[in-house]
C-alpha positions in Angstrom: 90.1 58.7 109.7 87.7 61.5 108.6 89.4 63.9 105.5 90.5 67.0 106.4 90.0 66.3 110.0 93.1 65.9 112.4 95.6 66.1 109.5 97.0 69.5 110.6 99.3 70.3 113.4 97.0 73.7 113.6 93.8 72.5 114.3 92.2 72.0 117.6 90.6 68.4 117.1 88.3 69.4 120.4 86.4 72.7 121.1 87.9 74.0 124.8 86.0 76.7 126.0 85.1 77.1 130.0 83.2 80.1 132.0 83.0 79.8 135.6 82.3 82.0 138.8 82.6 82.3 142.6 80.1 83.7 144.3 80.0 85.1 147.9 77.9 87.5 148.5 78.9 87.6 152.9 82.4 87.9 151.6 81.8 90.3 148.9 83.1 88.0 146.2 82.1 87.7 142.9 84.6 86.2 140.6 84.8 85.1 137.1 87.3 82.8 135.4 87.2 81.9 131.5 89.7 79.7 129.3 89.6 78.9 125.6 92.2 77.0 123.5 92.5 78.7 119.7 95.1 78.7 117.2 96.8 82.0 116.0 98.0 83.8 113.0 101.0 82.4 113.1 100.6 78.5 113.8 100.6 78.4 117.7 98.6 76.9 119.7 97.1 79.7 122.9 95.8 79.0 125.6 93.5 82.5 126.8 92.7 83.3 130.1 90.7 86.0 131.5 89.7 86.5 135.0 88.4 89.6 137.2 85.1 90.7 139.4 82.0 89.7 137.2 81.0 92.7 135.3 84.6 94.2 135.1 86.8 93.4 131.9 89.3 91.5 133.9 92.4 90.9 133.4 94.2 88.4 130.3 97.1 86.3 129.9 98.1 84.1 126.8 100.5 81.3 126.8 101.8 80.1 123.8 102.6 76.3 122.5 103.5 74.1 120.1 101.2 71.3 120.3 97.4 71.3 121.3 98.1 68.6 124.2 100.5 70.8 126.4 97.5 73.8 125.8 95.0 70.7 127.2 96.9 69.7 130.0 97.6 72.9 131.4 93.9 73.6 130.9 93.0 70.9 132.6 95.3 71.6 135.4 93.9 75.4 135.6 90.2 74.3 135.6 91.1 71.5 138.6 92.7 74.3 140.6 89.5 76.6 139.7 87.1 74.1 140.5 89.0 73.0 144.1 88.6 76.5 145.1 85.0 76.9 144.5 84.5 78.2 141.2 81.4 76.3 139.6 79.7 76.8 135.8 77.5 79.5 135.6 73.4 78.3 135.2 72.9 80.7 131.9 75.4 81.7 129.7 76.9 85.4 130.3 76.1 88.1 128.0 
């Protein structure tokens, strides 16, 4: 085991960070779906979610936890749903 690495409840062992889109452009649709997993100020784990039309600000939700594994699996679960219905990474990263 490394020092200082994975010898605090708070710290995300693993970067978890996802941007992805649906595009449509017979249907109009142009979507956008990010994630990110990030400790706060006080100790929890959050998992961030924002989503909206590409180029809007979206909207946000937050869920809060205890451990980093229940913020993975639910990521996991969000970006299986996301990617089900379409959504792919985008080519270039957005600005």
């Amino acid at each position: 085991m490394i020092p200082g690495i994975g010898d605090s409840d708070l710290m995300i062992s693993q970067p978890y960070h996802l941007y992805v889109e649906r595009t449509d452009a017979a249907r109009n649709m142009a979507r956008y779906y990010a994630m990110s997993i990030e400790p706060n100020l006080f100790g929890d784990i959050c998992l961030l979610r924002t989503w909206g039309r590409i180029g809007a600000k979206g909207q946000t939700m937050i869920h809060h936890f205890g451990r980093e594994e229940e913020a993975v699996e639910l990521f996991l679960d969000l970006l299986r749903r996301k990617r089900k219905r379409g959504y792919r990474p985008r080519a270039s990263a957005p600005t």
